[in-house]
N, C-alpha and C positions, 0 to 999 in steps of 0.2 A: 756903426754902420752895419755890420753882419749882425749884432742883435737884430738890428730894424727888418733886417731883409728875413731873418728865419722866423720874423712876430710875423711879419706878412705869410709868409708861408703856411705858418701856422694856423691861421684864420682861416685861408683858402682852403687846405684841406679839410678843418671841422665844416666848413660851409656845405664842401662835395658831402661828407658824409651826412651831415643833417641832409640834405637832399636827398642821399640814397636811402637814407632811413624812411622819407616818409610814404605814408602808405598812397599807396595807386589808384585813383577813382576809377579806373579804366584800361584797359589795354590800349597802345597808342594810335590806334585804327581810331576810337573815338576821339582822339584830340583834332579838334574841328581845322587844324595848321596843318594836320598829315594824312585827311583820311580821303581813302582814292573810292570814291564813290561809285565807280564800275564794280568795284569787288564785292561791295555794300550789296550790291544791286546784283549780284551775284548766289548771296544767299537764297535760299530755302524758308519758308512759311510765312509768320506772322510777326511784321515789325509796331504795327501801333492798332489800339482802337477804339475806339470813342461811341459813344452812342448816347441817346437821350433816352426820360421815361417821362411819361405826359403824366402830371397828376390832378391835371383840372378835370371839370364836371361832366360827367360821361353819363348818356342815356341810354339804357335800355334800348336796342333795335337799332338805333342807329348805327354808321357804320366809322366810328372817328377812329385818329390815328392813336395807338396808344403810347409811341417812342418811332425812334430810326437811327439806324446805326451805319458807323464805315469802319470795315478793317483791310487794315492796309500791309500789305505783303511787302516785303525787302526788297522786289524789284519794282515797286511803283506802283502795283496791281490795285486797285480800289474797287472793293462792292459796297454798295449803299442797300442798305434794307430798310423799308418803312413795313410797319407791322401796323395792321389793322383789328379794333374790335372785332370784326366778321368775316374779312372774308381773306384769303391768304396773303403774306409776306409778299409784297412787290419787291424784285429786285431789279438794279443798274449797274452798269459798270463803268471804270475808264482808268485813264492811265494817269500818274502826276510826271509833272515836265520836271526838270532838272532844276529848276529857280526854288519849285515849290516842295520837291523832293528835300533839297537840303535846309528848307525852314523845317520844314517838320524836323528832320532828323536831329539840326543841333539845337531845336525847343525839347526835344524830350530828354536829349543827354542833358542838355543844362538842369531840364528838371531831376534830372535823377541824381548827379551831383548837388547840387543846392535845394530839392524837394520846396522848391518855394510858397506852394501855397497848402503845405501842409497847416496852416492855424489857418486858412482862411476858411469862410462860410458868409453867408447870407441868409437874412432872414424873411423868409418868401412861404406862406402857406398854399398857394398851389403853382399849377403853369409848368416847367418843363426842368428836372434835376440832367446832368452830366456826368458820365465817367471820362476820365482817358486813365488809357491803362499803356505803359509802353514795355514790347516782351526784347530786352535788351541781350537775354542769355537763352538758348537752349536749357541750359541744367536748372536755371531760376525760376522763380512763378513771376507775371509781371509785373513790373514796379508801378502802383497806384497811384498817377499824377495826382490827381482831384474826382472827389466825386460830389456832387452837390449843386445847389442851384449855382450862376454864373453870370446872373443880367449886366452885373457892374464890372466884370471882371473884363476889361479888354486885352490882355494878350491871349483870354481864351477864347472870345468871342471873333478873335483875328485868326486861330485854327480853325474855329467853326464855317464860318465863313469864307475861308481861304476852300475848305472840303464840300461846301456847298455849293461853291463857283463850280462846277464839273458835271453837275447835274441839274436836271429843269426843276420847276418848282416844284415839289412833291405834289403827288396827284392824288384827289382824293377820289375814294371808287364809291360809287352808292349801294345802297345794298341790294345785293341782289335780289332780281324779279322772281321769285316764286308763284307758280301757277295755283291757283285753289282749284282743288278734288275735285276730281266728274262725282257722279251719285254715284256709279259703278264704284269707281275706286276705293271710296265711303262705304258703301256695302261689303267690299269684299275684305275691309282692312277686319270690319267687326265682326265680321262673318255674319251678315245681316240676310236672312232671305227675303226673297221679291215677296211684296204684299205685309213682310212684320211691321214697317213702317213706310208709309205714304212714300214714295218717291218725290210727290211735289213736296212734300213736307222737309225732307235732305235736301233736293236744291234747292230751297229757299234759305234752311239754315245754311249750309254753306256758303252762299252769297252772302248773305246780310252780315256776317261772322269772317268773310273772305278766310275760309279753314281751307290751309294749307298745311304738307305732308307732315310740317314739324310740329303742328298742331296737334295731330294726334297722336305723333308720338308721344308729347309731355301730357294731355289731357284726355281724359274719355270724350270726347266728344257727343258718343251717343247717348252717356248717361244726361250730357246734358241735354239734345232731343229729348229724350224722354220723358225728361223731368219738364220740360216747355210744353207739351202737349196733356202730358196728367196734368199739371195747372194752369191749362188754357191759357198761358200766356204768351199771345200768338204776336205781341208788338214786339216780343223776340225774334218771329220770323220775320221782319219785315212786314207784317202786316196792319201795323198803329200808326198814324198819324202821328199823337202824341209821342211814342216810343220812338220813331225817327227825331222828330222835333230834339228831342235830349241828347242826341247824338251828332244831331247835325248844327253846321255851322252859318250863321245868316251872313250874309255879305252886306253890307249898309252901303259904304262909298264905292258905285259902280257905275260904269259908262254903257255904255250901248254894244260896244263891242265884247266886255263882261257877259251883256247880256244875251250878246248870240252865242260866248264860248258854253256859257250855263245849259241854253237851247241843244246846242251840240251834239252835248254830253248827259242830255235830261235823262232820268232815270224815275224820276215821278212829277207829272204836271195836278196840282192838285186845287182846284176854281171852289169858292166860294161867294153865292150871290143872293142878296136879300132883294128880293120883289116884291111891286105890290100886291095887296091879297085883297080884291075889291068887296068879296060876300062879307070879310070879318073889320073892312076899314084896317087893315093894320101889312106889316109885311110876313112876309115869309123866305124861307134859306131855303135854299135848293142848292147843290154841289155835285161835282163832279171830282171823280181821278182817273187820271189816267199812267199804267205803268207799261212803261216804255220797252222793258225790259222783256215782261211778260205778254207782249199787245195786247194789254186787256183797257179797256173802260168801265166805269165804273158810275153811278149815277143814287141819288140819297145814301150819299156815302155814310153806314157805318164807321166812323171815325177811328173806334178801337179795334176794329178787327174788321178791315173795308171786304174782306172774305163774303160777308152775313150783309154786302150794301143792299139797299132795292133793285136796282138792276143790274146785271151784268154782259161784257158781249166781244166779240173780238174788235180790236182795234183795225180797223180796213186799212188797206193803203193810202187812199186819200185821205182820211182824219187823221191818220199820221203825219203824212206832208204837209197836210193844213200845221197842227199843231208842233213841227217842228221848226217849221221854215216857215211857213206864209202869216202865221201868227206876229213876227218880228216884223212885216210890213203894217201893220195896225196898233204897234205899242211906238209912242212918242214923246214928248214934252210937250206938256201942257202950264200956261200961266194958270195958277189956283185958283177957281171960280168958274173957270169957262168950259169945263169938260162937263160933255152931254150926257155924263154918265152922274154929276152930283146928285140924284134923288135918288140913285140905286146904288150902294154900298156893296161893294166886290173884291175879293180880294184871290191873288192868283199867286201860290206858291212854286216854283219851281226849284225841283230837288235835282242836282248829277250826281253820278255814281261816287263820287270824292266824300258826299252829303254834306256839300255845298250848297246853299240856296238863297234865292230873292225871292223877293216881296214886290208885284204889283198893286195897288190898290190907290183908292179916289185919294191918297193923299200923297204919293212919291213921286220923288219927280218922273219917273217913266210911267207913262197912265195910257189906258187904252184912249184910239182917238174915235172910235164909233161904240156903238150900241156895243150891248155885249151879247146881244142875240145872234150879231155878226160870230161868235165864237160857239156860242152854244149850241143853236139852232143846231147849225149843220152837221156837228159829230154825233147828238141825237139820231140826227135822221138816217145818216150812213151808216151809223152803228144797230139802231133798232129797226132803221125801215120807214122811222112816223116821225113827224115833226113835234117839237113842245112844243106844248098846250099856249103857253106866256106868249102873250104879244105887246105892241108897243101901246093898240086900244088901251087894255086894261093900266098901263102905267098912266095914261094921260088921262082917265077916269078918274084915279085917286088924287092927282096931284093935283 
């Protein structure tokens, strides 16, 4: 019986000593049975951080997120940062409640004792990687939960989301509006004197170019003037039909209301119309543009350089009002066949400043509903003074 009792004895004490022996993961503040979370929350700096890095497809100009971060201070403290391709760091803040306070706290100690997802990874070639880092010591650098992608990983995706709840959706900012260059400001950046180059010739390339200030800083700008005018390549300025056409965009599937936002925002109305030619039996093109921009009209338009058209004149206020707005009371839906326009082939380009544009002509479905002399005629007249020559005689002669 006293063997038995001093074997017992004996065991209990190796037990306390293997106990004392073994090593400490922690001071007992982290043992999640004793630790008084006011005190916790009584520390100084930075308790955890986490943050993402965006590695999918990123363009140029645009203005996309490229990561966003939270770090979390020992008393609760949360800032969220989302960092943008262009334009500054947004930040947010808020506080974590007491429920949510203590998930985090014993998911990082756990991690730091058991490092559990040290072998883990994912195999993901783009979309969005992970750190959490938790800084468990002053003296220590912070212990590296995970870094890497996490789509499958739910108890990380339950911290993510746990730190997401606190703030709105992330916001995306567009990129900022920058104004393009008066001509002044263009002259003076190159030290340009009045009369070295056209003035119209700078606001036009600056429009057509929309050169803005960071434009000159990365490019000469005026070498490229320069170089546009020695080789007469004026559908750089703005002034080619064809040279917009390459740049600009056609809209095919559009409603009516399309068609007033286009009117709106016109930036060049450009008519083309084949009539009869009664001395030669045969037809003939006659065209017009009009830019919106410039109030100019334009008539036997030079196509490549409408600068050099047959006529030129200012745009009146009434042919403006005509062809911004009163024009959209004469264009409609027509069944194919029945438009009083079929022996005369005409087609109406409208360009807006986006260099967006539609297509009126004898075959879409928006087609003018009368003569097209109802359009012609009258901005001739207000514009030069004299009516054209073409009437509806000479159509009904040939046909």
């Amino acid at each position: 019986m006293r063997k038995r009792s001093f074997a017992l004895l004996l065991l209990s004490v190796c037990l306390l000593a293997s106990c004392s022996a073994a090593p400490k993961s922690g001071s007992g503040k982290r043992d999640k049975k004793n630790v008084d979370y006011d005190e916790l929350r009584a520390k100084e700096g930075i308790m955890f951080y986490m943050g993402s890095s965006n590695w999918g497809l990123m363009y140029e100009g645009n203005n996309d997120i490229t990561g966003y971060s939270f770090v979390i201070e020992w008393n609760g403290h949360v800032t969220r940062s989302v960092y943008y391709q262009m334009t500054d760091t947004l930040y947010a803040e808020a506080d974590l409640n007491d429920e949510d306070y203590k998930t985090l706290y014993e998911f990082a100690e756990r991690c730091l004792k058991k490092d559990p997802f040290r072998n883990y990874s994912e195999e993901v070639y783009d979309g969005s990687t992970w750190c959490f880092e938790y800084y468990y010591s002053e003296d220590e650098e912070p212990f590296e939960i995970y870094d890497g992608y996490c789509y499958e990983q739910e108890e990380l995706n339950e911290i993510i989301d746990m730190m997401c709840s606190y703030f709105p959706q992330i916001e995306y900012i567009p990129v900022p509006v920058e104004d393009i260059v008066t001509v002044d400001e263009f002259k003076e950046w190159y030290g340009l004197a009045d009369g070295e180059i056209d003035d119209e010739y700078i606001e036009d390339y600056i429009y057509f170019w929309q050169i803005k200030p960071r434009d000159m800083k990365e490019r000469s700008c005026k070498d490229e003037l320069e170089n546009i005018i020695a080789t007469g390549n004026y559908g750089a300025l703005g002034y080619s039909i064809p040279y917009i056409g390459v740049y600009a965009q056609e809209i095919t599937d559009y409603d009516y209301d399309t068609l007033c936002s286009i009117l709106d925002d016109a930036r060049y109305m450009y008519m083309i119309l084949d009539i009869p030619d009664p001395e030669n039996n045969d037809m003939r093109t006659e065209s017009m543009l009009v830019d919106f921009r410039k109030n100019r009209v334009y008539f036997d338009v030079d196509e490549d350089n409408f600068l050099n058209s047959g006529m030129c004149a200012e745009l009146t206020d009434s042919a403006r009002e005509f062809l911004s707005y009163d024009i959209r009371l004469f264009v409609g839906v027509e069944e194919y066949g029945e438009s009083a326009l079929r022996d005369c082939y005409y087609e109406i380009y409208i360009y807006n400043t986006q260099y967006e544009y539609i297509v009126i002509d004898n075959f879409s479905d928006f087609r003018l509903l009368k003569e097209f002399d109802d359009y012609w005629k009258p901005i001739c007249e207000t514009s030069f003074g004299e009516e054209y020559e073409h009437s509806a005689d000479e159509t009904e002669a040939v046909n």
